[in-house]
Residue frames as a rotation matrix with the C-alpha (Angstrom) as fourth column:
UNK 1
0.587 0.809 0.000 0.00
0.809 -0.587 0.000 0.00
0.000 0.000 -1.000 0.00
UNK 2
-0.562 -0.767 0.309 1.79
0.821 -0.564 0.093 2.98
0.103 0.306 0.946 -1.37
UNK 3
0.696 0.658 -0.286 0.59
0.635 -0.751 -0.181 6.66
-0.334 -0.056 -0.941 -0.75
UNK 4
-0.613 -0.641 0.462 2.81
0.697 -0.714 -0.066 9.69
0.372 0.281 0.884 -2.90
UNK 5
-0.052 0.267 -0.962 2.50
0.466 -0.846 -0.260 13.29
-0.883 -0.462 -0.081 -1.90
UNK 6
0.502 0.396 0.769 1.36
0.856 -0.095 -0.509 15.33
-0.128 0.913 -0.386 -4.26
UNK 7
0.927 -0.271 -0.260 3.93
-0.180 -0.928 0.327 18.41
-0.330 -0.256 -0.909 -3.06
UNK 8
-0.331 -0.941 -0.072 7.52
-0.925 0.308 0.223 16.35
-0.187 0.141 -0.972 -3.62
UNK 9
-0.114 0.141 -0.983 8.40
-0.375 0.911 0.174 12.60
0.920 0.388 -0.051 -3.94
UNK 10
-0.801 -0.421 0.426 7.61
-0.562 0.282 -0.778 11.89
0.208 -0.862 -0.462 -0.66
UNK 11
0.453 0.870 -0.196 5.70
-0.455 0.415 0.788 8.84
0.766 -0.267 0.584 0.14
UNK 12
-0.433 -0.329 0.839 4.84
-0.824 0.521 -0.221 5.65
-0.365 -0.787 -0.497 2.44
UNK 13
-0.361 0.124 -0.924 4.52
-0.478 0.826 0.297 2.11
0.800 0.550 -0.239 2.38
UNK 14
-0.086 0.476 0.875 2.52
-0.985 0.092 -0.147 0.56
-0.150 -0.875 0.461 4.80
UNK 15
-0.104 0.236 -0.966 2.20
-0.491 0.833 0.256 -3.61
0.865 0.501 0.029 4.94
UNK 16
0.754 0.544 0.369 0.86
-0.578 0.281 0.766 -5.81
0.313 -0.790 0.527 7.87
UNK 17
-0.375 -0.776 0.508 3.14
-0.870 0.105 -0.482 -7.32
0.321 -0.622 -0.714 10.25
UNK 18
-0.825 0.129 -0.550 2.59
0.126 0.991 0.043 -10.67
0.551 -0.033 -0.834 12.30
UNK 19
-0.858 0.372 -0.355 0.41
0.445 0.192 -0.875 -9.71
-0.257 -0.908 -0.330 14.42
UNK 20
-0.232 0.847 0.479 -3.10
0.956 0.109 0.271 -8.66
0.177 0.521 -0.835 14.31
UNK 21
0.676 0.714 0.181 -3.46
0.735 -0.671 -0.100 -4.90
0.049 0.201 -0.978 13.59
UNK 22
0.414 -0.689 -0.594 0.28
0.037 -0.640 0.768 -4.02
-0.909 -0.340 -0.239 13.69
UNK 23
0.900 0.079 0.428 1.99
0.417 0.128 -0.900 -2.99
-0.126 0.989 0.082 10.84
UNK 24
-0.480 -0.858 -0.184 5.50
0.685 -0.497 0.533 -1.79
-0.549 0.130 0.826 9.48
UNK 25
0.750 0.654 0.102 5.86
0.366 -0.282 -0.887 1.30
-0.551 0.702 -0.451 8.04
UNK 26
-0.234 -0.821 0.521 8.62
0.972 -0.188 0.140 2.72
-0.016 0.539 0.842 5.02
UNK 27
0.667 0.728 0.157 8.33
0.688 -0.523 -0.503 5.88
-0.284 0.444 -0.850 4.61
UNK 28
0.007 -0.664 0.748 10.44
1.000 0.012 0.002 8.23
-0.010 0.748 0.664 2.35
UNK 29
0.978 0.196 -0.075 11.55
0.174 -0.957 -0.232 11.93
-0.117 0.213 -0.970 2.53
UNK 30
0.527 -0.398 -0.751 13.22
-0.625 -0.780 -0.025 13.91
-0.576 0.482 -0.660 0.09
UNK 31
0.477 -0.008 -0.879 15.47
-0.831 0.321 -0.455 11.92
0.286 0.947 0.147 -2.66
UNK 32
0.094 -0.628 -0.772 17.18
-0.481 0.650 -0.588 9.46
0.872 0.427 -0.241 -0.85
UNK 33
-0.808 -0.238 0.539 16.17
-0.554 -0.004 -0.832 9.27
0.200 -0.971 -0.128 2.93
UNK 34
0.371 0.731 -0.573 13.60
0.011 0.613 0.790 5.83
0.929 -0.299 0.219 4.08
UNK 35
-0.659 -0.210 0.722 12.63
-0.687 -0.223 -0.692 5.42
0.306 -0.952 0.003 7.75
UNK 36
-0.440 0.285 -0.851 11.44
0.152 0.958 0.242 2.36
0.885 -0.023 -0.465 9.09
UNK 37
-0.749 0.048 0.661 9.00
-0.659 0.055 -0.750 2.28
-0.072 -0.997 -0.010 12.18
UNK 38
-0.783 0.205 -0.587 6.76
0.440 0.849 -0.291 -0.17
0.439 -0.486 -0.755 13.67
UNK 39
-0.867 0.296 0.401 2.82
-0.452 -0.806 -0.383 0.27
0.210 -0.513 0.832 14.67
UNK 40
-0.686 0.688 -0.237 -0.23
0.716 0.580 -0.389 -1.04
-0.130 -0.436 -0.891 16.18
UNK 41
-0.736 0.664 0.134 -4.20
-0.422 -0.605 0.675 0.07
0.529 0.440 0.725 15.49
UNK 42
-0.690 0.722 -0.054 -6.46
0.608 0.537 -0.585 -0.37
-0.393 -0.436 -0.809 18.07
UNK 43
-0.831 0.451 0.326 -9.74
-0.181 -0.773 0.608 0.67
0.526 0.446 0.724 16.49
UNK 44
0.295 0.837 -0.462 -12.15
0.835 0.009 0.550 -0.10
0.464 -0.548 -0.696 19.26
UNK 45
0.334 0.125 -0.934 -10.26
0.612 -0.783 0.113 3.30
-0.717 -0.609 -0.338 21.04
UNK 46
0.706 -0.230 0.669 -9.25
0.499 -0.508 -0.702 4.65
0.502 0.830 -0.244 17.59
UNK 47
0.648 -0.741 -0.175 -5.77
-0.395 -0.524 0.755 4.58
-0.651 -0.420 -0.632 18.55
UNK 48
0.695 -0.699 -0.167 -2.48
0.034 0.265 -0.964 4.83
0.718 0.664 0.208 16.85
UNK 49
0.893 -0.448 0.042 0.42
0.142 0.368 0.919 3.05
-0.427 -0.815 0.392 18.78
UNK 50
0.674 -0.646 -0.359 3.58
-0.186 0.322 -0.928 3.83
0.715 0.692 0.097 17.12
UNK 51
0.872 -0.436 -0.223 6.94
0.412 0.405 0.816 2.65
-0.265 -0.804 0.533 18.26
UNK 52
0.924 -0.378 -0.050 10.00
-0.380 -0.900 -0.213 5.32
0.036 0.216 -0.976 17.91
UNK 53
0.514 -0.846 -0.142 13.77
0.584 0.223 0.781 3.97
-0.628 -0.484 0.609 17.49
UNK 54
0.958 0.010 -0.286 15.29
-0.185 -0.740 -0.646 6.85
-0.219 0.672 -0.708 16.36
UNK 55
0.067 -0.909 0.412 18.83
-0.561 0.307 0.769 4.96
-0.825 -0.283 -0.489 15.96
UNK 56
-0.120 -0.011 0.993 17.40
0.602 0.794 0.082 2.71
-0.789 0.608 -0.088 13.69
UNK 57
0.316 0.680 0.661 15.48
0.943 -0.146 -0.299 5.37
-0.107 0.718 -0.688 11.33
UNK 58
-0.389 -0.519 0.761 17.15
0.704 -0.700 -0.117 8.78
0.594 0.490 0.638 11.33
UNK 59
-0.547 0.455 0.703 14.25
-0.483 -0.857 0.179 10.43
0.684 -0.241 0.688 11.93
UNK 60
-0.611 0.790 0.053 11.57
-0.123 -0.029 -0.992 10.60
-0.782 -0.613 0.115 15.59
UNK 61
-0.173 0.819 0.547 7.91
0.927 -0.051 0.370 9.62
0.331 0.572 -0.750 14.02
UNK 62
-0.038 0.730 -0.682 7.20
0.818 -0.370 -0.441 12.26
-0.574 -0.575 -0.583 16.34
UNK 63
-0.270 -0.291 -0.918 8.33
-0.081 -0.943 0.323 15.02
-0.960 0.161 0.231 13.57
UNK 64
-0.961 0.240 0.135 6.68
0.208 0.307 0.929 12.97
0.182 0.921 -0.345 10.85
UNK 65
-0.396 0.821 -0.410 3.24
0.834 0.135 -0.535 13.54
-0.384 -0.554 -0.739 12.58
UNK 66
-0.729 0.588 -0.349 0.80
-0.548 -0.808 -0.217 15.86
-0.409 0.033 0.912 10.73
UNK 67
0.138 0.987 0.085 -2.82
-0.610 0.152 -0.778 15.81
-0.780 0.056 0.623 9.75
UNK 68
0.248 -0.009 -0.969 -1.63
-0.967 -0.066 -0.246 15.23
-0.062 0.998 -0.025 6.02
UNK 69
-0.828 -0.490 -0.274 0.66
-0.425 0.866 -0.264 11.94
0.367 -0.102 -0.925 7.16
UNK 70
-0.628 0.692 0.356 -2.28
-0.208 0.292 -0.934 10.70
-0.750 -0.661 -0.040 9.54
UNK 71
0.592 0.529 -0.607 -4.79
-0.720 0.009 -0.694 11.14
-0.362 0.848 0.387 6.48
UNK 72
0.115 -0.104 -0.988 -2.53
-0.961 0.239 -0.137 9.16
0.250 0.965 -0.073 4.48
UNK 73
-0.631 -0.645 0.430 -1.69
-0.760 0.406 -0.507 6.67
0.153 -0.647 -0.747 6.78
UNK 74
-0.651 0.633 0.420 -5.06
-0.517 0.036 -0.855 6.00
-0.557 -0.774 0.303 7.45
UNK 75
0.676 0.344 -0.651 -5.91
-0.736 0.301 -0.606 5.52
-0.012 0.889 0.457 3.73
UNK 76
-0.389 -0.907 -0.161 -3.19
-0.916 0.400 -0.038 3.17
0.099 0.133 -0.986 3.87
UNK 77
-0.877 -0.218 0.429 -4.52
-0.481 0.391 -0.785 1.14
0.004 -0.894 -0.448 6.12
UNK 78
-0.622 0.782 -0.039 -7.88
-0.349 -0.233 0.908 1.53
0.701 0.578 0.418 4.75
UNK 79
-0.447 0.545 -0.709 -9.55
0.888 0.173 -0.427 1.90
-0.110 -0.820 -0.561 8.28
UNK 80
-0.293 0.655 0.696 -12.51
0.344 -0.607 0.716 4.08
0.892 0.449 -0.047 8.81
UNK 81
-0.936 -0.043 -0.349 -12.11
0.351 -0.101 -0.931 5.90
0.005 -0.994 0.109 12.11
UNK 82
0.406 0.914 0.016 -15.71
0.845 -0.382 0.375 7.03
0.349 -0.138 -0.927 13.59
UNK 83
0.853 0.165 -0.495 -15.95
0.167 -0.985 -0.040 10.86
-0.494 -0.049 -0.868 14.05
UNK 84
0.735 -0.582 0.347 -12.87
0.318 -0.155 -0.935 12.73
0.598 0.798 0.071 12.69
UNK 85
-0.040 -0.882 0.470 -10.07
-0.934 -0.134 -0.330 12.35
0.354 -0.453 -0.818 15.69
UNK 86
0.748 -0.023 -0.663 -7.88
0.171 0.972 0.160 9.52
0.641 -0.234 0.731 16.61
UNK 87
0.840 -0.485 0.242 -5.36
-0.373 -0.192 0.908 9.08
-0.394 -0.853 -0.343 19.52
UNK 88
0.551 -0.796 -0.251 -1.71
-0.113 0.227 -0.967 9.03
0.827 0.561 0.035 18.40
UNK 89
0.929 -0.216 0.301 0.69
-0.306 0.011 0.952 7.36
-0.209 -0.976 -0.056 21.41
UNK 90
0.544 -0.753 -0.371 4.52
-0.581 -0.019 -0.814 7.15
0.605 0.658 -0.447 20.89
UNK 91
0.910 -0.402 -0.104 6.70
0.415 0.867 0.278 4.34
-0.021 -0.296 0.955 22.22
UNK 92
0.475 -0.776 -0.415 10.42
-0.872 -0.478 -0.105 5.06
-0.117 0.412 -0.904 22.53
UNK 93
0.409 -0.156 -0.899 12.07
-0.363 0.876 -0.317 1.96
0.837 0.456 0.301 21.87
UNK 94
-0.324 -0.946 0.014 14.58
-0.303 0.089 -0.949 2.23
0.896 -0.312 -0.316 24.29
UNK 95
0.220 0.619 -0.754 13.83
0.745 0.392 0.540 0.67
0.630 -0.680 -0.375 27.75
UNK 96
-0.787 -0.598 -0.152 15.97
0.579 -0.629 -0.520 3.72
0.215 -0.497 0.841 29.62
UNK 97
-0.837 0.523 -0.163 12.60
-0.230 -0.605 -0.762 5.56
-0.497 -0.600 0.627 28.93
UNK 98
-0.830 0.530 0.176 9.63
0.556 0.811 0.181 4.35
-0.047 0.248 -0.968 29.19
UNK 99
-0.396 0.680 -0.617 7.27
0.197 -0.594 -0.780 7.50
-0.897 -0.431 0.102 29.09
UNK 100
-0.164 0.538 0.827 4.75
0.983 0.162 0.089 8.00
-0.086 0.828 -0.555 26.07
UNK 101
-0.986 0.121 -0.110 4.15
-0.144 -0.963 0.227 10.84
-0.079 0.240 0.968 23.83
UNK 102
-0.365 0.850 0.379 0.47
0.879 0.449 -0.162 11.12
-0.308 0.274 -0.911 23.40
UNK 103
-0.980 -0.046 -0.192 -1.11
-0.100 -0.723 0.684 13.41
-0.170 0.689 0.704 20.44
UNK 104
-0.024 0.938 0.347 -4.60
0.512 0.309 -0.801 13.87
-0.859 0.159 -0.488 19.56
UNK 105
-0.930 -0.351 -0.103 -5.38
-0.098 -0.034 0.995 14.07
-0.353 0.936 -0.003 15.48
UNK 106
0.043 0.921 0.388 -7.90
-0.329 0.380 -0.865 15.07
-0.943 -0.090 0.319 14.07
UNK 107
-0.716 -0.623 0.316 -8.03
0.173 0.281 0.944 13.66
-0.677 0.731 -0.093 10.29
């Protein structure tokens, strides 16, 4: 499941994982930079669970996070949140810290 921006060449790839409702995602900015994270979709609380190793990927999701990404994401995923906000909660990977970012989105 591929989504392109329609501003640059910047997209994602989104593809299901082992488990039920987690998924990897790829996702590509500017000509030559891909970031890899890891997420989970509970849609009974229309949440998004992501997991952050910014060691592995370059970039924090937490600076990939707008409405536009969320929208696409979402088409990705091809989930149909009721009303038009979903909880976004941010794992760091690392065990050192174990506090969550938590975002609300509307889409």
């Amino acid at each position: 499941m591929k989504r392109m921006s329609d501003m640059n060449d910047d997209w994602i790839t989104v593809f299901p994982a082992d488990y039920n409702n987690s998924y990897h995602l790829i996702l590509k900015r500017g000509t030559a930079h891909f970031a890899y994270y890891y997420f989970k979709v509970d849609k009974l609380d229309q949440r998004v669970i992501f997991y952050d190793d910014v060691e592995r990927s370059g970039i924090s999701i937490k600076t990939q996070i707008t409405r536009t990404f969320m929208r696409a994401l979402v088409k990705a995923i091809d989930w149909h949140p009721v009303g038009n906000s979903i909880i976004i909660e941010i794992y760091p990977v690392k065990r050192a810290a174990t506090k969550a970012t938590r975002l609300s989105c509307d889409i």
